[in-house]
C-alpha positions in Angstrom: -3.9 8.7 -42.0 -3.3 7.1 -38.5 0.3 6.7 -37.7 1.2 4.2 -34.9 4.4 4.0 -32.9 6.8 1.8 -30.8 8.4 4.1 -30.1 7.8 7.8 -28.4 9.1 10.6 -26.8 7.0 12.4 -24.2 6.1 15.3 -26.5 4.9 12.7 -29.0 3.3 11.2 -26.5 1.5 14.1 -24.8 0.0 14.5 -28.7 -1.4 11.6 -28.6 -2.8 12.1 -24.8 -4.3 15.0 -26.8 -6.5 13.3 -29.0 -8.9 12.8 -26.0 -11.2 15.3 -25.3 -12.0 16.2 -21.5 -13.6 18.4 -19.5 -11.7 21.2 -17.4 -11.9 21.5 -13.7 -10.7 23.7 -11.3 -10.2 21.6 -7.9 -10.0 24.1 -4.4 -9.1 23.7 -1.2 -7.7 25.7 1.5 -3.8 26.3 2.3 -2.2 24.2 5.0 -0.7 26.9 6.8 -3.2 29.6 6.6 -6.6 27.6 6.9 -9.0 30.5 5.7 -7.1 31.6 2.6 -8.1 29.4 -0.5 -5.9 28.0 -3.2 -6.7 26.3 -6.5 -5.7 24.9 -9.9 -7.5 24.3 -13.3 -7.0 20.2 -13.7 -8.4 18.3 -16.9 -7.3 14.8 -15.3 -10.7 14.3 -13.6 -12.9 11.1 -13.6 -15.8 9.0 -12.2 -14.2 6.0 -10.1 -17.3 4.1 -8.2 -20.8 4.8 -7.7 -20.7 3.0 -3.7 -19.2 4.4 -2.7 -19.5 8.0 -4.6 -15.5 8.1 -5.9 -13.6 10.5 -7.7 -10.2 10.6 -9.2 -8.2 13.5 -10.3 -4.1 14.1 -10.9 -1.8 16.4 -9.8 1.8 16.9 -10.8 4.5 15.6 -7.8 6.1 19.1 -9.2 3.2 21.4 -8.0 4.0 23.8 -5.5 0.2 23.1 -4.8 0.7 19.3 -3.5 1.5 19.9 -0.1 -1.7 21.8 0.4 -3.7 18.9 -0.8 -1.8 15.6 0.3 -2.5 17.5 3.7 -5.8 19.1 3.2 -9.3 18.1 5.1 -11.2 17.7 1.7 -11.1 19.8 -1.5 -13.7 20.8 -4.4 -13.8 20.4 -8.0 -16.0 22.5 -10.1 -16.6 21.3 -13.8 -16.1 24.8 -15.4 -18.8 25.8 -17.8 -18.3 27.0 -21.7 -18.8 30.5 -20.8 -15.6 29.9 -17.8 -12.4 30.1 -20.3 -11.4 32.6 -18.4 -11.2 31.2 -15.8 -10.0 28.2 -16.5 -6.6 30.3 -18.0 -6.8 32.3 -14.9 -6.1 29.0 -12.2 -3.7 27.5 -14.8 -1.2 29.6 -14.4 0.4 32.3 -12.1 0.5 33.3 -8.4 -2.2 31.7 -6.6 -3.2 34.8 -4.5 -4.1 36.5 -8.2 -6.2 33.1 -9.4 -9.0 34.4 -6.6 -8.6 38.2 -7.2 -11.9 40.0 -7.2 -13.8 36.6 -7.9 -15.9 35.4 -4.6 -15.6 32.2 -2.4 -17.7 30.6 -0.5 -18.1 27.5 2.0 -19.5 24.3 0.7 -22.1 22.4 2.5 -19.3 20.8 5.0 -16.9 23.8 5.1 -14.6 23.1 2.2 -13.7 26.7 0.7 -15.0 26.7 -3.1 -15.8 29.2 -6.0 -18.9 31.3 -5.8 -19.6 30.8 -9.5 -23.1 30.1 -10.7 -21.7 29.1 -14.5 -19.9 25.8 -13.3 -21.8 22.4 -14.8 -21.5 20.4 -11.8 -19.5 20.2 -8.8 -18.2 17.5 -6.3 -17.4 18.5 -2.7 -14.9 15.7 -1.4 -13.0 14.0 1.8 -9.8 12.4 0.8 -9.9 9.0 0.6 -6.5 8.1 -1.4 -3.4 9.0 -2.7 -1.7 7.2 -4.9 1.9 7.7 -6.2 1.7 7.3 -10.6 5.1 8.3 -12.5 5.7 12.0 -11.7 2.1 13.0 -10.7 -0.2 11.6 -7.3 -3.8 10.3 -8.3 -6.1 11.7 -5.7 -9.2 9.6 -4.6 -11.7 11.7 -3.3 -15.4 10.4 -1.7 -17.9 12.7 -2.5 -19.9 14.5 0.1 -21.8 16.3 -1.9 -22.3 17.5 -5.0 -24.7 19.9 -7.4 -25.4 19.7 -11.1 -26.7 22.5 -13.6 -27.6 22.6 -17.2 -24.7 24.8 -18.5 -22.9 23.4 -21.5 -19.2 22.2 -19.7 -15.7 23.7 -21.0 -14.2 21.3 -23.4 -9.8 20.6 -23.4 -8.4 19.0 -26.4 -5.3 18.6 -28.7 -3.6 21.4 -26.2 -6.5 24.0 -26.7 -10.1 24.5 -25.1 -12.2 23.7 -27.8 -12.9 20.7 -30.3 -11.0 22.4 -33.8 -9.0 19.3 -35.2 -5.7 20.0 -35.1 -2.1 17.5 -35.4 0.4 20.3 -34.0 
């Protein structure tokens, strides 16, 4: 039975947000005070914005103790994460960001941006800032694309508060 609502509280709310699936991401770039040291976070607010130019949108919480690093960054990446990259994906979700890149590699992308070395991601989108927007308690980031690859992995699905499709009303 679908129940509708006039009124909401944000968990309710966040429920409902829940019902659509979405890929997971993990977006890198590198920190602001220490240029060669990388720092990253899984995101699941990523999305297609134009095609000309090549746009890309993706949300970040005013909260983060990640934001400075990217309102201020030259560029960042975002990695779709593969179905075999749970891990992963729990791993940059959470935590110290020094232990998100423990014992797994980085590399440079084809303009310098620091990114994952991981061969499992679907697709990834190498990006320049183009703008920041101020929405509620999160900034949308615009990024232009730069470049980007693609691979036939399967991608790593997020919905109803869990990484996979089960139906569930919790």
């Amino acid at each position: 039975m679908t129940v509708f609502s006039s009124t909401f509280d944000s968990d309710f709310f966040r429920s409902a947000l829940g019902r659509f699936a979405t890929g997971v991401t993990v977006v890198t770039g590198a920190n602001k005070d220490h240029p060669d040291q990388a720092i990253g976070l899984t995101v699941s607010s990523f999305n297609s914005v134009s095609l000309d130019p090549p746009l890309v949108l993706w949300s970040l919480a005013k909260r983060s103790q990640s934001l400075p690093h990217f309102v201020d960054g030259q560029g960042y990446v975002i990695h779709v994460l593969g179905a075999s990259q749970l891990s992963l994906a729990k791993r940059f979700a959470w935590g110290d960001q020094a232990e998100r890149f423990r014992d797994h590699p980085i590399k440079r992308s084809p303009h310098g941006l620091l990114m994952l070395d991981d061969e499992r991601c679907s697709a990834w989108f190498e990006c320049k800032p183009y703008a920041v927007h101020e929405a509620g308690d999160h900034l949308i980031f615009i990024g232009e694309v730069t470049h980007c690859e693609r691979s036939a992995h399967q991608p790593l699905i997020y919905h109803a508060g869990d990484f996979d499709l089960t139906p569930s009303l919790a």
